[in-house]
N, C-alpha and C positions, 0 to 999 in steps of 0.2 A: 948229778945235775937234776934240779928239781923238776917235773913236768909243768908246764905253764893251763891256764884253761882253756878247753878244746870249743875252737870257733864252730858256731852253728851255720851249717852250710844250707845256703840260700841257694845255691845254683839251681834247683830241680823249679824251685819256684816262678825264679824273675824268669825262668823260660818260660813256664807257662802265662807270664802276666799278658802277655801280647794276644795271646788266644781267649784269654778274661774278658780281656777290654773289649778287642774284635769281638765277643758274644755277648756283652752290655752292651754296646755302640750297634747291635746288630737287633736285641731288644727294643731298645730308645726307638729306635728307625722303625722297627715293624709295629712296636706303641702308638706314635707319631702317627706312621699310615694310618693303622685301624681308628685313632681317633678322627683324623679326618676322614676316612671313609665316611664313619659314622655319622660323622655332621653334614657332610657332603649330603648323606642320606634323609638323615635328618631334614636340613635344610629344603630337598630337592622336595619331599614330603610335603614340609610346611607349605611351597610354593605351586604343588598339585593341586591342596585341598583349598586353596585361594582361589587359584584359578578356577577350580571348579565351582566354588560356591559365586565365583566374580561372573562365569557365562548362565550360572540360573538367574542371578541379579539379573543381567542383561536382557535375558527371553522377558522375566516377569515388568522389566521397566518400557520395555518395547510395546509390550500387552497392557500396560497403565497399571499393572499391579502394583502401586505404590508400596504396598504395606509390608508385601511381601518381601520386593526388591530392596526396600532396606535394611528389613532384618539379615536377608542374604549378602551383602553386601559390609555390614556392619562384621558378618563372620568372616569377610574373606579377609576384612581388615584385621583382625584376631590373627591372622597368619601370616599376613603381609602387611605390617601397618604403617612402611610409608609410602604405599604405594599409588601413585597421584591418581594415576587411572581411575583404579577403587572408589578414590576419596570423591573424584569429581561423579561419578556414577552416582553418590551416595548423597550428595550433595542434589543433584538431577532428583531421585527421587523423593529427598526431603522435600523438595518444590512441587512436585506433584501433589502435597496434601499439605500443599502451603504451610509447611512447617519452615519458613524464609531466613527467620534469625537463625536458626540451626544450621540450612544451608548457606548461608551466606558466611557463618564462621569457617565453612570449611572453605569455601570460597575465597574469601580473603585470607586464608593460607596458603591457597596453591598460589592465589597471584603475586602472592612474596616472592615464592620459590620462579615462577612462571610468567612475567608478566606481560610475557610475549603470545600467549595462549589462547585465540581467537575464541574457545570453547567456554575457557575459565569467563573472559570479558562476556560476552553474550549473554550468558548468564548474571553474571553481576549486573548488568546494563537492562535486564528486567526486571530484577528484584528490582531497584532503584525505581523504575520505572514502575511497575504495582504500589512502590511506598510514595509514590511523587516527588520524588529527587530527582528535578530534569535536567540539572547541569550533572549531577554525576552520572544519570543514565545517558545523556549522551556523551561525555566524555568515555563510558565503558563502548556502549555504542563505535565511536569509533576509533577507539583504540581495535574493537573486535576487527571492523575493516578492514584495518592494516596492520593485524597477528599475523600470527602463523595458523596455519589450518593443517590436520593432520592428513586429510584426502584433495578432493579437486577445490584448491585454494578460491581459485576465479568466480566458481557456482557458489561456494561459501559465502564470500564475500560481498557478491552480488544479493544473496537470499540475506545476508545484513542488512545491506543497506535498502532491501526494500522493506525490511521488517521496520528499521529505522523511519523509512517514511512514512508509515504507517499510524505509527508513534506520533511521527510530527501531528499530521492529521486528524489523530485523537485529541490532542493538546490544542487545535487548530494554530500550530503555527505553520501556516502554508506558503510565507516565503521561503522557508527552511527546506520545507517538504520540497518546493520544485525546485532549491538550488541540488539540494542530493538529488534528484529525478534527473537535472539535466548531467550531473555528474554521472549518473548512473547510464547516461543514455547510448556513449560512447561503449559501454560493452555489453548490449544485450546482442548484438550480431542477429546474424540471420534465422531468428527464429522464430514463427509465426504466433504462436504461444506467449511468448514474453513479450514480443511487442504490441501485441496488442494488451495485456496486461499492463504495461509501459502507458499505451494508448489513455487507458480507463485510469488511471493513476494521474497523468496531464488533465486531464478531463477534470479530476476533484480538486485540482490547482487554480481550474478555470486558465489556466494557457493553452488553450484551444488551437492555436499554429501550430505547436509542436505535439499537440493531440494526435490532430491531422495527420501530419508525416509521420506519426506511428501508425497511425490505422493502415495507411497505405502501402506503408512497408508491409505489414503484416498481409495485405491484400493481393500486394505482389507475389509473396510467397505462399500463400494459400488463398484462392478465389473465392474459398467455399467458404472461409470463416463470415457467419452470421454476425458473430458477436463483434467481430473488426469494423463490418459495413456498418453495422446500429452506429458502432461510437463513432467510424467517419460521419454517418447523417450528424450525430449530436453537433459533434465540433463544427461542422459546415454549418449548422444552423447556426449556432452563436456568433458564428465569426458573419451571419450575413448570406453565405453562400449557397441562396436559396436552392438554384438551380443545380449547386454539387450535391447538395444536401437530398435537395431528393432523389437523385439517381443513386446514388449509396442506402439509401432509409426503403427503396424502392427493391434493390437488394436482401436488404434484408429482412422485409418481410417474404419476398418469395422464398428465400431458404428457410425460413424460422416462422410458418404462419401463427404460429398462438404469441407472437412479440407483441403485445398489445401496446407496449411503451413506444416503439418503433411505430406500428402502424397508427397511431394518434398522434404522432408528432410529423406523421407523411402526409396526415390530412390539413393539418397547420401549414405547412409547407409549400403544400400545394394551393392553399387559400389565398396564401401572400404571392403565390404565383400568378394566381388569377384574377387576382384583384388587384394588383398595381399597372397602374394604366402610365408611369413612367415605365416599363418594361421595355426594351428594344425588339425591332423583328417584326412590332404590330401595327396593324394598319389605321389608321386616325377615326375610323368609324367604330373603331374596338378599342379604341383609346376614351372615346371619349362617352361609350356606353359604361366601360369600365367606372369612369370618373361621374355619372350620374348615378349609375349604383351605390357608389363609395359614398357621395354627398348625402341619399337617403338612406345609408344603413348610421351613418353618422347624427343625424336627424331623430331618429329612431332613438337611438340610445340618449341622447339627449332627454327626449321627450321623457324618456322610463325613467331617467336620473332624479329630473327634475320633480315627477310627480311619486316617486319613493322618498325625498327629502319630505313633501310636503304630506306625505299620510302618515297615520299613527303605527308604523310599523317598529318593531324592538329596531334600538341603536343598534344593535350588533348587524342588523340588514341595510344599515345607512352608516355607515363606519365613519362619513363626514359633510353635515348636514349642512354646514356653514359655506364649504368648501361648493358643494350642490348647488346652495341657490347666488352666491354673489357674481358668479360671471355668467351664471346661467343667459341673464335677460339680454344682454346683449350678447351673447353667440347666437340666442333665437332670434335678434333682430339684425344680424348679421349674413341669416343661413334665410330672413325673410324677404332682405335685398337680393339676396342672387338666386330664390327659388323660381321664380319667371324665365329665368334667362339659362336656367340648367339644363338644357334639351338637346336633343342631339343637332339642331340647326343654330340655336343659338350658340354652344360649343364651334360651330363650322365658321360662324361667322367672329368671333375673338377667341382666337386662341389664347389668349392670357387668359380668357375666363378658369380656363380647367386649373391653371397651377393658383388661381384666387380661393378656386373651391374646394381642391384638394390640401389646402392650410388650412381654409378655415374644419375641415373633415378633422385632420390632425389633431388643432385645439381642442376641437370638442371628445374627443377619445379620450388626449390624454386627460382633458379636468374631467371629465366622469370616470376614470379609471381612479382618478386620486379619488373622488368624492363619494364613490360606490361602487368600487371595488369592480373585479372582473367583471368581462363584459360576455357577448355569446362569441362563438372562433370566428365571426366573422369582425368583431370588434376587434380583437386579440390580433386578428392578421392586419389591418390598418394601425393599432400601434405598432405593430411590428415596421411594416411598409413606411412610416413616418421617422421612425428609429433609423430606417435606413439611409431615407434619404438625407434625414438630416448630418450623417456621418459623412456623408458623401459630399 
């Protein structure tokens, strides 16, 4: 019987294939690890030397080192380059050396990504605002308002919208300014500091009501702030309220003696105090010395208006020469009817005289005020007094 060909036995082999592949499969896996270790490492590296080179950026942009902070800053992005932190730092200090279109391309990329980003907008909303784009700067303006803020959102917010008023002001759009002022007004809270800040902001609105009750808040929570009593004299003045005005202006010059603004607008003050003989409180013999003084200082300036129209002094000291002499003549023969009769017994015996002479006092101020310009603080507090009473 012939032998057949002898099979190659594989048995020793397929045993071992299982122990093969277990130490491939055991390879692959510790391959695998080590490369992610490695990148792991790699990686953790990369976002070390970012980080590092991102908090020198941060020292040098705190410190205004422009130049510096962007070069550092340009490296951290080499390491981490999408990282928005980075970008918006670098964008920050591109604007420090007004290099705008540069930061502002970065800019208008995080707000792609970001458009919720109180930091990104504020930023954009001053560039805009440096190029004179007032509708996009305030549109960034207050979209910032109403971001997101990464620390205390509300002081954020608030430090917006005062920067935004600010802005208005510049531009002089000052309805705008006091509608955010009074928007604003609701959350300055109890702090003597910002309300008076709040205070002096109303003030350059000229809404002196709502001046006032900042001043005074402010005065409630701190007696001593100088600067809150100045702006309450201010606003009291304007609104009228001689007698508040100077007991705040009074204020603040004893806390603050070199307020030179304050202490000349207390002597104003006090002029119109002591020269309106419509005042209450005073007695008819003090009413109506008051009102003979008024008619001669009235008189007075008349007479200097009259005779600066008619000399050969420069235009620019007669501002309106025309205005000087055509009602001139009849207010001096106006002030000629009732100079006899201006006395303190003539006053005792018709009372209507005083309010005949303290109008025709009025007219004469204000056309010499149009016709030559200011007058001395005593003229100045008789237009005032006439402003008054005419409101009244």
């Amino acid at each position: 019987m012939a032998n057949g060909p002898k099979r190659l036995d594989l048995s020793p082999y397929l045993a071992r294939e299982p122990v093969i592949l277990a130490v491939l499969t055991g390879l692959a896996i510790a391959s695998f690890l080590a490369v992610t270790g490695l990148s792991r490492l790699y990686h953790a590296q990369q976002e070390s030397l970012a980080e590092r080179w991102s908090a020198r950026g941060a020292g040098d942009l705190n410190a205004h080192r422009f130049q510096v902070a962007i070069t550092e800053f340009r490296t951290a992005l080499l390491y981490d380059r999408d990282n928005s932190a980075y970008q918006l730092s670098l964008a920050q200090a591109l604007m420090g050396l007004n290099q705008t279109d540069e930061a502002q391309a970065y800019l208008v990329n995080l707000w792609a990504r970001q458009p919720e980003n109180g930091v990104v907008n504020l930023e954009l909303a001053r560039i805009a605002a440096q190029k004179n784009q007032t509708v996009r700067a305030l549109r960034f303006y207050h979209n910032a308002i109403y971001a997101i803020w990464p620390g205390n959102q509300e002081a954020d917010r608030r430090k917006t919208r005062l920067e935004l008023v600010n802005y208005l002001l510049q531009i002089n759009a000052r309805t705008q300014a006091e509608s955010e002022l009074i928007a604003l007004e609701t959350d300055i809270g109890e702090d003597p500091t910002q309300q008076t800040r709040l205070g002096g902001l109303f003030l350059r609105v000229q809404d002196y009501n709502r001046a006032l009750t900042a001043f005074r808040t402010a005065l409630k929570l701190d007696r001593t702030d100088a600067q809150a009593s100045a702006g309450a004299g201010v606003a009291a003045f304007e609104m009228g309220q001689y007698a508040a005005a100077q007991r705040y202006l009074h204020q603040a010059v004893a806390a603050s003696p070199g307020d030179t603004a304050s202490a000349a607008l207390l002597q104003t003050t006090e002029s119109v105090l002591q020269m309106d003989p419509f005042r209450p409180q005073i007695s008819d013999t003090e009413r109506n010395r008051i009102a003979i003084s008024a008619f001669n200082t009235a008189v007075d300036r008349l007479t200097a208006c009259t005779a600066l129209a008619a000399s050969g002094a420069p235009s620019s000291a007669k501002p309106n020469v025309a205005a000087s002499t055509t009602g001139a003549r009849s207010l001096m023969q106006q002030w000629q009817k009732l100079k006899s009769q201006m006395t303190e017994r003539g006053l005792r015996q018709n009372p209507d005289l005083l309010n005949t002479a303290m109008n025709l006092s009025f007219q004469i101020e204000r056309q010499t005020a149009s016709a030559c310009g200011p007058g001395s603080p005593a003229d100045k507090a008789l237009l005032l007094i006439a402003n008054l009473h005419e409101e009244n």
